[in-house]
N, C-alpha and C positions, 0 to 999 in steps of 0.2 A: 117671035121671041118676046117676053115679057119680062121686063129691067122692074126690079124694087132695090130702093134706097132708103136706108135710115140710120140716123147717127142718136148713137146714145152716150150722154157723160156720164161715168162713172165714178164714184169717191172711192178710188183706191187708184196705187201706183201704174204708172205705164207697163215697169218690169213686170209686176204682178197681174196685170188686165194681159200683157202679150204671152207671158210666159202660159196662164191657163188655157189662151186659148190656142196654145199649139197645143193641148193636147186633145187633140179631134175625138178620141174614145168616149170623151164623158160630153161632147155633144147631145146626147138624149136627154142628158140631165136640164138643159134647157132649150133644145131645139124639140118643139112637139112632135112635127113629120117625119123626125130623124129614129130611127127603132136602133139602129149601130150602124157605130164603124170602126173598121180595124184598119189600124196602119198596117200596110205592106214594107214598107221602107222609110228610109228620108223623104222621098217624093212621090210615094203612092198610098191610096184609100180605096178601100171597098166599101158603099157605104149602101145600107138598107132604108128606103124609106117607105112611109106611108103616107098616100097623099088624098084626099077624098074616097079612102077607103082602097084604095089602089095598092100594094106593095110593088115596089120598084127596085130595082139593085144595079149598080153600076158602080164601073173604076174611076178614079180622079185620079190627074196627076195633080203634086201642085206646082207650079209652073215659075213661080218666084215670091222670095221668103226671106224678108229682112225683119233680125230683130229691134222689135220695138217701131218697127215702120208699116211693113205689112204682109202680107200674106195673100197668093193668088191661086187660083186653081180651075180647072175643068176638067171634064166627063171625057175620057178617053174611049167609053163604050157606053151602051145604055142608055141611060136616060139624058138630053141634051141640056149640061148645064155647065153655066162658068161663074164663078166669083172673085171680088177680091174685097180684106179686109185690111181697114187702114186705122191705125194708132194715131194718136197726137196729145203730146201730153199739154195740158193746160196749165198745170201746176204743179206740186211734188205730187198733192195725194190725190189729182182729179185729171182722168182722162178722156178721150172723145175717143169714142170707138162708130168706124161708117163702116156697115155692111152695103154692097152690091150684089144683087145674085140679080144674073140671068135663066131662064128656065125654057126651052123649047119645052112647049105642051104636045102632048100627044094624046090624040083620041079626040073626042065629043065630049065629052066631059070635061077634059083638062080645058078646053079651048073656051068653052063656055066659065067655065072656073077662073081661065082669066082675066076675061072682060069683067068677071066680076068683082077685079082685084083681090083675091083670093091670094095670089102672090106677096103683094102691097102689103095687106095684113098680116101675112106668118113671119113677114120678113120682122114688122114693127112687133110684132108678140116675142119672136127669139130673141130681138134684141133688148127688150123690156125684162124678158125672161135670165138671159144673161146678165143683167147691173144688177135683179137682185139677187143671182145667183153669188158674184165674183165678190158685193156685197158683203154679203152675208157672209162668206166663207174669210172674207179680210185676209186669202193667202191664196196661192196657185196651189192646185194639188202635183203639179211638175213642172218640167220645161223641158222644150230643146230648143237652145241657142244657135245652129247651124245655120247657116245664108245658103239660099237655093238662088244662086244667079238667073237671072232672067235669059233664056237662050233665045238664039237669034238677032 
């Protein structure tokens, strides 16, 4: 399994940094790998990606989801992956945002792509990718406020 972490501050509100990124649809807008994804529900995702040229497709559930705190999830089928995203407000208008993603690789390719941190960096590019997205936009294109308790 191969863990990437990376925390980025953002100059805009917590409200406005969590409320955008619940909405997983506009994901491609700043995740490179990510081609779509459709919510299925409150706690499900189909999401398409591309990875060293690979397309991949699988389900996520998200697994637990507090506003403004964070957001968890994993791969119910398909491609072997788990995350979670954590908010922390610093001040009214600057926030920390930490991505975690885990990734089981698959194949000879992927596994070699690991070790080369191939991971490490899309993770630091999304994240780079998203402060100037949320930036830029200075508003959430939506929200959803709902709490997914954490089961078990």
């Amino acid at each position: 399994m191969s863990t990437a972490t990376k925390s980025v501050d953002v100059n805009v509100p917590i409200s406005t940094v969590y409320n955008q990124w619940t909405q997983f649809e506009e994901f491609p807008k700043f995740m490179r790998d990510v081609e779509s994804i459709r919510q299925l529900d409150d706690r499900h995702l189909h999401w398409t990606v591309k990875i060293a040229g690979v397309k991949r497709e699988f389900d996520a559930e998200i697994t637990e989801q507090h506003p403004e705190e964070r957001i968890a999830w994993r791969s119910i089928e398909g491609v072997g992956q788990a995350g979670v995203v954590t908010f922390h407000k610093l001040d009214d208008a600057t926030t920390r945002v930490t991505l975690q993603l885990e990734v089981e690789p698959e194949g000879m390719t992927e596994k070699i792509g690991e070790k080369a941190g191939v991971v490490s960096r899309a993770v630091e590019q999304d994240m780079e990718d998203f402060k100037e997205f949320i930036e830029a936009r200075g508003m959430e294109s939506g929200s959803w406020r709902g709490d997914v308790p954490r089961e078990g």
